[in-house]
N, C-alpha and C positions, 0 to 999 in steps of 0.2 A: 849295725843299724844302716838302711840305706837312707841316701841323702838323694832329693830330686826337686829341680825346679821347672814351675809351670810359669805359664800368663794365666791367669783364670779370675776366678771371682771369689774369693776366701770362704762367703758368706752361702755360698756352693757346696763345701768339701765333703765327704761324706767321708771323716775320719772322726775316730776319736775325741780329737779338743782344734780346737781353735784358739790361736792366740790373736788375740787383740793389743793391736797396739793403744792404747788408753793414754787420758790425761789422769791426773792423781787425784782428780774429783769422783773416779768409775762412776761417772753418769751421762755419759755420752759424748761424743763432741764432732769433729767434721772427719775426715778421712776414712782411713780404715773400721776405727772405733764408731761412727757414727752410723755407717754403713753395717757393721755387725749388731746394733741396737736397734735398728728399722727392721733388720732382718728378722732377729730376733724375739722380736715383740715386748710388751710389755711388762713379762716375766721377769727378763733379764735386768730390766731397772731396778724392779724392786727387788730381787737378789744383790743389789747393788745399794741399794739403799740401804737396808741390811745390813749391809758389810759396813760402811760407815757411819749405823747407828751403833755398833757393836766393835768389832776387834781394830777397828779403822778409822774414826775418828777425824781424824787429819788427814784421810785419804792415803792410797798406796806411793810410799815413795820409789824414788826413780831407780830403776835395777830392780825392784821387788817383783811377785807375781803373786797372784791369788786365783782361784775357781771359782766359777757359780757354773747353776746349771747353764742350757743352751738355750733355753726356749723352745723356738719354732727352727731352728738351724738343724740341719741335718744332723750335723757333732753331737754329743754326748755330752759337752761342757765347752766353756769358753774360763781360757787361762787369760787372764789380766795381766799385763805388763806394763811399764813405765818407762820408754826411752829418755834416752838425757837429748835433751835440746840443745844442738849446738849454736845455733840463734842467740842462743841466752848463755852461752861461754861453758858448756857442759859438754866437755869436749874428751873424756877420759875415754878411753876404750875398754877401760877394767868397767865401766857403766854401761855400756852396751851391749859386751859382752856376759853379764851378768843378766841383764833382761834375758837370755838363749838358756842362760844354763840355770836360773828360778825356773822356767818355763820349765823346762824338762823335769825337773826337779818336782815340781806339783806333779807336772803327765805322769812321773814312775809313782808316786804319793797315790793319784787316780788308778793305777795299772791301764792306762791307755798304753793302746801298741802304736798308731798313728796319730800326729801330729800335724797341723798345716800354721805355720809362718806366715806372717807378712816381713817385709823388708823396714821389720821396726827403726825407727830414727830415721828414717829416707827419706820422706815427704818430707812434710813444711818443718821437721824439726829440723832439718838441714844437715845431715852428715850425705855424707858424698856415696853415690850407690857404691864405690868400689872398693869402699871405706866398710860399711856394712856388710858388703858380702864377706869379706875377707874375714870379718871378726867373728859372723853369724857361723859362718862355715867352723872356723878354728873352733870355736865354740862349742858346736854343736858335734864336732867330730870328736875329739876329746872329752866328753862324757861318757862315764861307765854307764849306759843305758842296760837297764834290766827286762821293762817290758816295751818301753819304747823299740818298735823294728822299720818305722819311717819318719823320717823326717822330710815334708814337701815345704817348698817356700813357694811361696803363691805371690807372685807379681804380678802388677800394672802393668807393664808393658814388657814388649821382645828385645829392647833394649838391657833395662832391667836384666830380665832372663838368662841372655846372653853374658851378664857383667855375674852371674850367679852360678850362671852353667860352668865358667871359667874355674871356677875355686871350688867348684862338686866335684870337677872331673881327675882335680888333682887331691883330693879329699883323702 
């Protein structure tokens, strides 16, 4: 599997699936997640509504992942995930690391080959970008990937990028 990171715009990729970083309501909210629902269109919601009139209920908890389609997003699907907020004292890294590797875990379920990342739990859930790379990366390199053959993490900035490229290159 290659590992590669960008600056870009998720809501762009032209791979396979899309991971959203998501609140556990998967009906939208600010950041990443709300930015791939605008994109998206209004498909996406109600694939989403869906899922918590039905298997979901109480909404995806944190470390889980789920699929719907993609909408109007170039991907093929949008994987659902749940970082743990460290804001709120969710600070485990078996939990964050778990959002990387459900994630994969649906893409090989889907037979996607490519994958695009965001820097789940980085923003406003607060874990520290160099905290996340290092867990996303271990994570995502130690899975037995079958049809998965890239994994991009798609970041905000070149700072970011740089704190990502660091733990790809020793990957």
């Amino acid at each position: 599997m290659r590992l590669e990171a960008i600056v870009g715009d998720i809501t762009t990729q032209a791979v396979d699936a899309v991971v959203n970083a998501a609140n556990s309501s998967l009906l939208g909210g600010g950041g990443v997640d709300g930015a791939i629902h605008r994109a998206a269109g209004p498909e996406l919601l109600q694939e989403c509504r869906a899922l918590r009139a039905g298997d979901l209920p109480d909404g995806l908890p944190v470390g889980q992942a789920v699929a719907t389609g993609a909408g109007e997003l170039p991907a093929r699907w949008v994987i659902h995930t749940v970082g743990p907020n460290a804001n709120a004292g969710q600070t485990d890294p078996a939990l964050l690391a778990s959002c990387f590797i459900e994630s994969l875990r649906v893409a090989e379920e889907l037979s996607a080959a490519s994958v695009a990342f965001p820097a789940v739990s980085g923003g406003v859930y607060g874990w520290a970008m160099s905290d996340v790379a290092r867990i996303a990366v271990q994570a995502v390199s130690g899975f037995p990937a079958r049809s998965v053959e890239l994994v991009r993490f798609v970041l905000f900035s070149s700072d970011a990028k740089a704190v990502f490229d660091r733990r790809v290159d020793i990957a």
